[in-house]
N, C-alpha and C positions, 0 to 999 in steps of 0.2 A: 763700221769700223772708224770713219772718219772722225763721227761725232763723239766715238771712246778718246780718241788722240785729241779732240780739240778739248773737251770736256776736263780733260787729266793738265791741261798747261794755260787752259785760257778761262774765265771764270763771266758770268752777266756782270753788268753794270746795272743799276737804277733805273738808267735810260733803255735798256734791254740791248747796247751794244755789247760786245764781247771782248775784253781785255786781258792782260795779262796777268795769271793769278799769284803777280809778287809776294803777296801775304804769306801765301800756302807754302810757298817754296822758303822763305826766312824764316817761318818757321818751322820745317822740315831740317834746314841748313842747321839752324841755330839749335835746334834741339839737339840733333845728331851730336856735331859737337860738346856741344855743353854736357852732354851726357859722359864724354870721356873723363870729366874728376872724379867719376865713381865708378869706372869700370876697368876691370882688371888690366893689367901693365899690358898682355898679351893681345888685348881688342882697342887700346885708348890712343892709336895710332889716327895720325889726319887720314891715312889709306884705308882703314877701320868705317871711320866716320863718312867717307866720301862713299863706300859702300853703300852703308845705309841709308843714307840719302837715294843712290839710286833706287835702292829697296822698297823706299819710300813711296818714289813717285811709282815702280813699278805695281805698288801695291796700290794706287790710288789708280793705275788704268786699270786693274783687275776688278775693282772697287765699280767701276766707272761700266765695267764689259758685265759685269754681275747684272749691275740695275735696271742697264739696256735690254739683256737678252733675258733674265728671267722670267719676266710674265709671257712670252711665247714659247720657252721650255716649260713652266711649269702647265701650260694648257694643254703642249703634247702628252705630257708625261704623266700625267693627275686626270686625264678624260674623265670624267662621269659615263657610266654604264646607262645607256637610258632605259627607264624602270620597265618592267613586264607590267602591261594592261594589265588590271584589276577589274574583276565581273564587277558589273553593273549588281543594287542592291535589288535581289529576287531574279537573280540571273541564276540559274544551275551550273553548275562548272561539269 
């Protein structure tokens, strides 16, 4: 769980430290906003737009928790059947 929460607000560097993923979040901010001169009078509110941002980033730990846990859910849940022995050729069954 930790590495969903750091994953979702802190991004690699080059150098392979981990910092702040300012990018991600301006343009999450700035979209959000910017999206209110085409959307209806009833949703183009700053408290509209401040939503969706959190929406945002909620949807990038979910994003974050998907990537983490998928491949150990999908190996529970998709088992292969291991196959039934097959006679040897000139074996009688």
């Amino acid at each position: 769980m930790k590495y969903i929460i750091k994953t979702t607000f802190l991004a690699p560097r080059r150098d392979g430290r981990w910092r702040l993923a300012y990018a991600r979040y301006a343009g999450n901010v700035g979209n959000n906003f910017l999206s209110n001169l085409w959307r209806m009078d009833s949703e183009n509110d700053p408290g509209n737009a401040a939503l969706r941002c959190v929406w945002g980033i909620t949807g990038r730990m979910g994003g974050n928790a998907f990537a983490e846990f998928w491949p150990d859910v999908k190996k529970i849940m998709f088992k292969k059947k291991p196959a039934s022995p097959q006679p040897a050729a000139g074996e009688r069954q």
